[in-house]
C-alpha positions as CSV (number, residue, x, y, z in Angstrom):
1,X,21.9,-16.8,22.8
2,X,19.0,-15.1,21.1
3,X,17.1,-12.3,22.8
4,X,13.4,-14.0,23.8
5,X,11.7,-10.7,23.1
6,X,12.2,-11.1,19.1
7,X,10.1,-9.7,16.8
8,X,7.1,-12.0,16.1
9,X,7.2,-14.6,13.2
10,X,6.0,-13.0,10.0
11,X,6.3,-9.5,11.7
12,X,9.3,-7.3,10.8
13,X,11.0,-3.9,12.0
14,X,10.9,-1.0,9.4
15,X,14.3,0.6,10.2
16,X,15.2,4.2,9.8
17,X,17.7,3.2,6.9
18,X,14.7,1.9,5.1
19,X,11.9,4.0,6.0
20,X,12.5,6.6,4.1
21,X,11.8,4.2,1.2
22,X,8.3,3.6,2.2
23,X,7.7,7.6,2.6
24,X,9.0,8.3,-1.1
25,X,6.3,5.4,-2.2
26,X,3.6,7.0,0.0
27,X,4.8,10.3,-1.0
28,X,3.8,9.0,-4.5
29,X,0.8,7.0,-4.4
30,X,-0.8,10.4,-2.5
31,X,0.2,12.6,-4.8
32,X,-1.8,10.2,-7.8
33,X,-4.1,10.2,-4.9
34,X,-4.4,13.9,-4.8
35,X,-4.3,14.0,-9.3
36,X,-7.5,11.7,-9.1
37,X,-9.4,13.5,-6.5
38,X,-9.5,10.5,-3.9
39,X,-9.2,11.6,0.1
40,X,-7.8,9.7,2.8
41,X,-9.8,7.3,5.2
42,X,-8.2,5.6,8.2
43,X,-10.6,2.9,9.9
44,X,-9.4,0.8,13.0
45,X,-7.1,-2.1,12.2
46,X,-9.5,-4.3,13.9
47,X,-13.7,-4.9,13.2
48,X,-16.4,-7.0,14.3
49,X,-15.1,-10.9,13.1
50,X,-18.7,-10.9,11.0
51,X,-17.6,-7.8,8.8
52,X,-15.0,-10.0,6.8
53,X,-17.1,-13.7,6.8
54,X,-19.9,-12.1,5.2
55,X,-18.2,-10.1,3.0
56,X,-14.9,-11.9,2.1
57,X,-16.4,-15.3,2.3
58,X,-17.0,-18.3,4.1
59,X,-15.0,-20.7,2.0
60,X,-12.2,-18.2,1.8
61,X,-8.7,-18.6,2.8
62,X,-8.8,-15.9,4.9
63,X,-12.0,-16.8,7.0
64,X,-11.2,-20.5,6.9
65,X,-7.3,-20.5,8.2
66,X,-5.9,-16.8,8.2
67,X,-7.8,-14.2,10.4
68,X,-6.8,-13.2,13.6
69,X,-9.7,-13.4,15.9
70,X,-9.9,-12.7,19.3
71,X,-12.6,-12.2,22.0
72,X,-13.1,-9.2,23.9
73,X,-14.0,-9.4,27.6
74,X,-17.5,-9.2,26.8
75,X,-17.3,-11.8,24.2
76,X,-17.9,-10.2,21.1
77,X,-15.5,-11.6,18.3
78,X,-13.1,-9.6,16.3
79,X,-10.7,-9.2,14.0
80,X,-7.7,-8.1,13.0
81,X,-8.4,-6.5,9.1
82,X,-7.1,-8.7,6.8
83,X,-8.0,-6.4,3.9
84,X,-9.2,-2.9,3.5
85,X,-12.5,-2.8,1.5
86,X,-15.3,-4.3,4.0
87,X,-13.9,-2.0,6.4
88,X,-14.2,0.8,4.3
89,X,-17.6,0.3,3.3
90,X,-18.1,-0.4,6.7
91,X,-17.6,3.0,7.3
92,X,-19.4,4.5,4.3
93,X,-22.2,3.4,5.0
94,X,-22.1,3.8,8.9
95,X,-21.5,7.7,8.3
96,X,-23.5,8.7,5.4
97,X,-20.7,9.4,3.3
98,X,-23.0,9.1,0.5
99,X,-24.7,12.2,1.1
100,X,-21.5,14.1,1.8
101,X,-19.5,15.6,-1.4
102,X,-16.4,14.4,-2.1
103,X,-16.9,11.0,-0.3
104,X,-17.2,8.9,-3.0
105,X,-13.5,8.6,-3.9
106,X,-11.4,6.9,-1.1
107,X,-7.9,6.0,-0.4
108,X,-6.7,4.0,2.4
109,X,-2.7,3.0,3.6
110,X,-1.9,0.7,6.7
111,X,-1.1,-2.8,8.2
112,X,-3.2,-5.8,7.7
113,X,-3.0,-9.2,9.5
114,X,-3.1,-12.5,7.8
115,X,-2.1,-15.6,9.5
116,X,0.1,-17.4,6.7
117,X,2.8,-18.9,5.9
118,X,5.9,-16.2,5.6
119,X,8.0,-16.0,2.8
120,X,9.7,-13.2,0.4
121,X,7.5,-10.6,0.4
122,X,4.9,-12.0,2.3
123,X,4.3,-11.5,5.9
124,X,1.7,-12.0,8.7
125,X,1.6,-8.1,9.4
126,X,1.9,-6.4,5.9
127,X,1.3,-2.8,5.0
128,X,-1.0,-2.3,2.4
129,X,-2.4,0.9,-0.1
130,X,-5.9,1.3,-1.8
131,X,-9.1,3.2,-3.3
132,X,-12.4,2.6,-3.4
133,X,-14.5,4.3,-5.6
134,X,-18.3,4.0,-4.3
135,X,-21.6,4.9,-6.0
136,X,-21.7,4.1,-9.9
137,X,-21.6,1.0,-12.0
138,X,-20.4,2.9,-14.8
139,X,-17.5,1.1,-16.9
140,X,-15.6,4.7,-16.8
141,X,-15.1,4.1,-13.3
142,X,-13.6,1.0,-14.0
143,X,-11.5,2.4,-16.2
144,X,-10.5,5.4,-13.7
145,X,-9.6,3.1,-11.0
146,X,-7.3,1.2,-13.5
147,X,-5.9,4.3,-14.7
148,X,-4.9,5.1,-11.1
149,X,-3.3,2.0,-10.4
150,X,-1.2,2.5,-13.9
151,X,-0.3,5.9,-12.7
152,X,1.2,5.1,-9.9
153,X,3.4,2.2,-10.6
154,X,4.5,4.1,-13.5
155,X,5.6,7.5,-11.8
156,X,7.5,5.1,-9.4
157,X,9.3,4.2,-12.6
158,X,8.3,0.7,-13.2
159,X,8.7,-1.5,-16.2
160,X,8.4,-4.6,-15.3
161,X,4.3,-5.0,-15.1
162,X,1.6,-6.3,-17.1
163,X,-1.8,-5.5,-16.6
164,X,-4.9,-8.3,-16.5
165,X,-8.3,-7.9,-16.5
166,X,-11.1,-10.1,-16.8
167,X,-15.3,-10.0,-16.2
168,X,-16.0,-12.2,-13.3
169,X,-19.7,-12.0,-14.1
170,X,-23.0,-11.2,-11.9
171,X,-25.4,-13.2,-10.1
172,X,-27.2,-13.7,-13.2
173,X,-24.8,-14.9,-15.4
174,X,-22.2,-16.9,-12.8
175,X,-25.3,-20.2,-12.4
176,X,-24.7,-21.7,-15.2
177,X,-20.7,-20.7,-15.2
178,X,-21.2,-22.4,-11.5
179,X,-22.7,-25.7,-13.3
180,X,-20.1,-25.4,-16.0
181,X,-17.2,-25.8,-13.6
182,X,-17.8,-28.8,-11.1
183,X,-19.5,-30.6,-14.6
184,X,-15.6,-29.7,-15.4
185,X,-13.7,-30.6,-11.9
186,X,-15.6,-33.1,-10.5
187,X,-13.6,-36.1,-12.8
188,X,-10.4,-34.5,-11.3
189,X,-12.1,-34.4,-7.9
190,X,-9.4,-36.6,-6.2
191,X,-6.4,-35.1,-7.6
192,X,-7.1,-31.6,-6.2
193,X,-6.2,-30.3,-3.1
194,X,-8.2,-30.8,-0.2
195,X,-8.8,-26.9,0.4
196,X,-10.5,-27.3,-3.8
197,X,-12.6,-30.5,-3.0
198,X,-14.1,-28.2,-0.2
199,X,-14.6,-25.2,-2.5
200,X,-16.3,-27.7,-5.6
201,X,-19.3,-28.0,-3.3
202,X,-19.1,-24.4,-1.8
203,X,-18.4,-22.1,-5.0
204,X,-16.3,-24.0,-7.9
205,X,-14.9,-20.3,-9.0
206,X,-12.3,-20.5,-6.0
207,X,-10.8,-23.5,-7.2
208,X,-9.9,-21.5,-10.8
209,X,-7.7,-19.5,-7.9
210,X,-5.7,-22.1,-6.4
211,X,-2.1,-21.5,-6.0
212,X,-1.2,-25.2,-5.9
213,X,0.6,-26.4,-8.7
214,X,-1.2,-29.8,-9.4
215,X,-4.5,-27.6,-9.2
216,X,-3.6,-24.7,-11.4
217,X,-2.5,-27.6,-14.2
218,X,-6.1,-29.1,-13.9
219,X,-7.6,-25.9,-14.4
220,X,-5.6,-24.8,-17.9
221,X,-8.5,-26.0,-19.6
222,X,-11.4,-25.0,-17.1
223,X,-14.5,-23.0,-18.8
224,X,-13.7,-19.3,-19.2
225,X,-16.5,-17.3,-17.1
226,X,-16.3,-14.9,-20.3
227,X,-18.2,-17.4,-22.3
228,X,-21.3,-17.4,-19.9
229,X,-21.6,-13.3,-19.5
230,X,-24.7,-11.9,-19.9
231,X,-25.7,-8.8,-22.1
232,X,-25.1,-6.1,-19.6
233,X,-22.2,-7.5,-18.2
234,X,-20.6,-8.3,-21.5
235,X,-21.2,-4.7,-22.5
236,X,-19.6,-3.6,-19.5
237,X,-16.3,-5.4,-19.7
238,X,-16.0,-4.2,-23.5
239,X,-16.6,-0.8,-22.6
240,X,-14.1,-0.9,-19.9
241,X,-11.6,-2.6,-22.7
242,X,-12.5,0.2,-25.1
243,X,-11.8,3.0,-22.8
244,X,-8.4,1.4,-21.9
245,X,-7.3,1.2,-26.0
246,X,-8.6,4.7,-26.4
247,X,-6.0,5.7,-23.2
248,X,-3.4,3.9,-24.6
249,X,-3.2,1.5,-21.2
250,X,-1.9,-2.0,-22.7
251,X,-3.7,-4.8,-21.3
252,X,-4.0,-8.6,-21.9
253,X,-7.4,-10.3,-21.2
254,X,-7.2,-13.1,-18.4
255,X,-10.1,-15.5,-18.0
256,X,-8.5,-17.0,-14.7
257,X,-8.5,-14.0,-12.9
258,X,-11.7,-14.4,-10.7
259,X,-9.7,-12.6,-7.1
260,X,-9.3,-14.2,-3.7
261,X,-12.7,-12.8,-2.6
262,X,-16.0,-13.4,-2.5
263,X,-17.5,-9.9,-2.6
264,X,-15.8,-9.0,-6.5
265,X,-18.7,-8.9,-9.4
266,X,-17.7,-8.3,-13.1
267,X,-14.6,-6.5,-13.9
268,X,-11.3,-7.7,-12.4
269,X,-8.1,-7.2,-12.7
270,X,-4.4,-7.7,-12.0
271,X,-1.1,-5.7,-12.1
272,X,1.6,-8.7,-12.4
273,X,5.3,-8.1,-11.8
274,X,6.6,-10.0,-14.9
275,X,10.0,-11.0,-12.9
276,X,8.9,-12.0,-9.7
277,X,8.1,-15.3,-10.1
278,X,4.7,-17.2,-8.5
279,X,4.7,-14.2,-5.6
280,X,4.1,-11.7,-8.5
281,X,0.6,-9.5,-8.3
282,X,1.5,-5.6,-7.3
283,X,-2.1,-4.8,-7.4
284,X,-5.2,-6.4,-7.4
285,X,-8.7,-5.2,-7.4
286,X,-12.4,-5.3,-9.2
287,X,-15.8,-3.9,-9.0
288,X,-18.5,-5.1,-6.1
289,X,-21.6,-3.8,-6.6
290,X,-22.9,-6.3,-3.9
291,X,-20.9,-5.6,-0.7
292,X,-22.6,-2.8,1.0
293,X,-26.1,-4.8,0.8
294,X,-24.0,-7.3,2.6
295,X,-23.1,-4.9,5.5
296,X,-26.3,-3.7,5.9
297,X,-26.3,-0.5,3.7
298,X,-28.7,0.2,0.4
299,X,-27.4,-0.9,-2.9
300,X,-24.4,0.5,-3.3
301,X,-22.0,-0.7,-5.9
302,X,-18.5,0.0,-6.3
303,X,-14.8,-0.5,-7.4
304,X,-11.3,-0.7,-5.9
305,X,-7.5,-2.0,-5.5
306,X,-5.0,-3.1,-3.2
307,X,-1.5,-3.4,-3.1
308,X,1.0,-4.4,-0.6
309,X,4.1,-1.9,-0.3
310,X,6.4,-5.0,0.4
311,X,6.2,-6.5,-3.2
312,X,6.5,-3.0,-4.5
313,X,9.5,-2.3,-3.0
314,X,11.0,-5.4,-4.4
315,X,9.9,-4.8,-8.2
316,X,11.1,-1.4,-7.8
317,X,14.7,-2.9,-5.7
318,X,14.8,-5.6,-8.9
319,X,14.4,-2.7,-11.1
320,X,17.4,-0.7,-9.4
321,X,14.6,2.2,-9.1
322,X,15.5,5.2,-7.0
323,X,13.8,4.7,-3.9
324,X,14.3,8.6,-2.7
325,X,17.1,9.6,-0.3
326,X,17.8,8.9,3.3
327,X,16.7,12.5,4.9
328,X,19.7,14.2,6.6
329,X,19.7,16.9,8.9
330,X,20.5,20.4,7.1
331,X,22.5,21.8,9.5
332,X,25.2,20.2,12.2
333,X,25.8,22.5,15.4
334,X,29.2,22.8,16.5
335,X,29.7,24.6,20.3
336,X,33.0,25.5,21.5
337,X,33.1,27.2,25.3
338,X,30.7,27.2,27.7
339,X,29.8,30.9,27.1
340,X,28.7,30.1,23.5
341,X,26.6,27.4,24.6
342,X,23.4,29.0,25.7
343,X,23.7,31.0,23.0
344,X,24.0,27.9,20.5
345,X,20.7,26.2,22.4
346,X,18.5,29.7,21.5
347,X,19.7,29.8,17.9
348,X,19.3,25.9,17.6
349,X,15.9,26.3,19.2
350,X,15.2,29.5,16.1
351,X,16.6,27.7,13.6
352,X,14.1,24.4,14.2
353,X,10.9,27.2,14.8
354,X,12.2,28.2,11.2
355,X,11.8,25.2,9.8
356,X,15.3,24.1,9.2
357,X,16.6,20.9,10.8
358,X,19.5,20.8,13.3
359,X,22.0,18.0,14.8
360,X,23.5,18.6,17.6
361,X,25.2,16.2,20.4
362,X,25.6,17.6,23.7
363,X,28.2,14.7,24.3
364,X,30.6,16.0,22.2
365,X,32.7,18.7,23.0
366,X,36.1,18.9,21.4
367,X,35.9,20.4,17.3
368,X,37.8,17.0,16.0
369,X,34.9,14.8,17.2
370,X,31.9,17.7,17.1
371,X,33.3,17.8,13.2
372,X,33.6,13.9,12.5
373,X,29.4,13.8,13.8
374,X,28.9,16.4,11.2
375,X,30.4,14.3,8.7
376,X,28.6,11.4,9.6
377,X,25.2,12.7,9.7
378,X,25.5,13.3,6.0
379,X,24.4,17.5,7.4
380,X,25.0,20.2,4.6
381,X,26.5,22.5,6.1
382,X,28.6,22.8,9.7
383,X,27.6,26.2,12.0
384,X,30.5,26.4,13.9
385,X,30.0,28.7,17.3
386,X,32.6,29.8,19.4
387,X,33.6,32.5,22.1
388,X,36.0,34.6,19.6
389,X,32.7,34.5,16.8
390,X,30.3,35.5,19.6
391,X,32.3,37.8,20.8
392,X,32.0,39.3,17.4
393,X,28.1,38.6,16.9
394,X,29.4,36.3,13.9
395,X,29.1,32.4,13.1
396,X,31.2,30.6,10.9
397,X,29.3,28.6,8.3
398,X,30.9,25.7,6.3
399,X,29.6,23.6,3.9
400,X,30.7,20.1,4.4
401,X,30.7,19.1,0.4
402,X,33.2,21.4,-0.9
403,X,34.6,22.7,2.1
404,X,33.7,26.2,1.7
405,X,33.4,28.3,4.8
406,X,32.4,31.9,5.4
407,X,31.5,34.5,8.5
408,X,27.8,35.5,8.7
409,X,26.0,37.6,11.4
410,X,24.2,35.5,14.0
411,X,20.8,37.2,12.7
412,X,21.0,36.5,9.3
413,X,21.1,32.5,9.5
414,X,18.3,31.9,9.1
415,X,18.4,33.9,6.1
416,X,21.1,32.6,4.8
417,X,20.6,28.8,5.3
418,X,16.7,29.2,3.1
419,X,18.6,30.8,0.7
420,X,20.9,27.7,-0.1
């Protein structure tokens, strides 16, 4: 019979034989974090409902079937954050940070909620990692934020990936790419989906994102938005090409990459795992220079990505990538006597002050099992304490690889463990 208090559909358990593959990715992306200059922001996993409408969109998936709302008991709506941009703006703009140094360059890490439907490497709680870079429209910004996201899959060893971009345009130049589209879709207008005949009316541009097959073989031969750029925007999008040739960052130009959201103006762009299948974008992301006008702030444009750690760690899994090592006590405490026990607890106690990580099971008291728990914590070495050693104001060290075992004074461990 199954236990009723299950983990929630779409939800899952991050074990201790797996979480130490999460902290080597984190341990990566903030170091590149750290190489670029960006510092951490943490905002509150939920927001005010009206954060992610006006920012995300109305005709979105999210907004339309995927965010978790919930009223509080004085009826305000909120939401659990389906992404991490609004939020962070949110927060830029709610405390200054663009009159503070070293603001401008964010990263963020943490869970995000959609309600959808779950499947391999997709879930209704996922844990995501991103930047925003806040304050200039300049294309080397663009190009930065790329150069991050290229960083960091490759110091995590990837192969496997293919870099997209495309210029989604501005409000100048998308009208007529608007008119271009439904004058395009509207014969097909019964043979899409139902979610695209909604978004033909609402903004055409979302159908060019559809993943439903029938739809995405209508729109092979949909306008390309880079045919309707204007000037400044066409400029942009070569100089954010140019700087990627003169970096040596391969890329392929996409015209069907417009993103999920309705915030993203002009450069776009995709990191696409080239084995995954359908489920295959490790990081997406583009510029916004509209969003904080949305939230209420002064003009403030901007650029970031996002990336879900659950996809990565299958690309890198497909890859056979090292994924970092399970992290194993360095030291297993073996008592023998009662005397030597309160002497073992102090110099368990000193040896954790000293930074050195101790095992030890108070359950087990004879040396057969004390040593088999050694063995099976995967410790380095074995301090073995009886009454004959404290008797002499000795310990016997062993090192559980090779065997090896030798008689040090009880005040030199320390010294002689950080010297290992």
């Amino acid at each position: 019979m199954a236990n009723k208090y299950s983990v929630p559909r779409g939800t899952y358990d991050i074990l201790p034989d797996i979480s130490y593959k999460w902290q080597f990715v984190i341990d990566v992306f903030r170091t590149v974090a750290r190489e670029f200059n960006y510092k951490e922001i943490i905002t509150p996993i939920f927001e005010r409902s009206d954060i992610f409408e006006r920012s995300v969109g109305e005709t979105s998936d999210i907004v339309e079937k995927e965010m978790y709302k919930f009223e509080d008991k004085k009826g305000r709506i909120f939401a659990l954050r389906p992404e991490g941009t609004a939020p962070v703006v949110r927060s830029f703009i709610e405390n200054g940070l663009s009159l503070k140094p070293n603001s401008s360059k964010l990263y963020y890490l943490g869970p995000m909620f959609r309600y959808d439907r779950p499947q391999k490497g997709r879930y209704r709680q996922f844990y995501q990692y991103g930047i925003e870079n806040i304050g200039s429209t300049n294309p080397y910004v663009d190009f930065e934020v790329i150069a991050f996201a290229y960083m960091f899959l490759s110091k995590l060893g990837l192969k496997n990936f293919e870099l997209q971009i495309n210029s989604i345009g501005c409000e100048n130049c998308t009208k007529d790419y608007d008119r271009a589209l439904k004058e395009y879709f509207t014969p097909f207008e019964n043979d899409l989906c139902s979610d695209c005949r909604r978004r033909l009316k609402k903004n055409p541009k979302r159908v060019l994102d559809c993943k439903v097959k029938s739809c995405k073989v209508i729109t092979e031969d949909a306008p390309s938005m880079l045919d309707y750029l204007d000037e400044e925007c066409s400029a942009h999008f070569d100089q954010v090409q140019e700087y990627l040739k003169q970096m040596d960052i391969p890329f392929i130009v996409n015209p069907k990459i417009v993103r999920g959201l309705d915030y993203y103006t002009q450069t776009a762009f995709e990191f696409i795992d080239t084995t995954l299948g359908a489920q295959n974008t490790l990081i997406g992301g583009g510029r916004y220079d509209k969003l904080a006008e949305q939230l209420g702030g002064k003009n403030l444009p901007g650029i970031g990505f996002a990336g879900g750690f659950e996809r990565l760690l299958l690309s890198m899994e497909e890859e056979k990538l090292s994924l970092g090592k399970p992290v194993n006590p360095k030291v297993y405490f073996i008592v023998l006597g009662d005397e030597a026990r309160a002497t073992a607890f102090r110099l368990i106690n000193n040896l954790r002050l000293s930074g050195i990580s101790v095992e030890y099971n108070s359950d087990k008291t004879s040396m057969n099992a004390q040593m088999k728990m050694a063995n099976k914590t995967g410790a380095e070495f074995a301090l073995i304490l009886g009454e004959d050693e404290l008797n002499k104001g000795k310990i016997i060290k062993k090192n559980l690889a090779d065997g090896e075992q030798e008689n040090i004074d009880l005040n030199d461990i320390v010294n002689s463990l950080k010297s290992k």
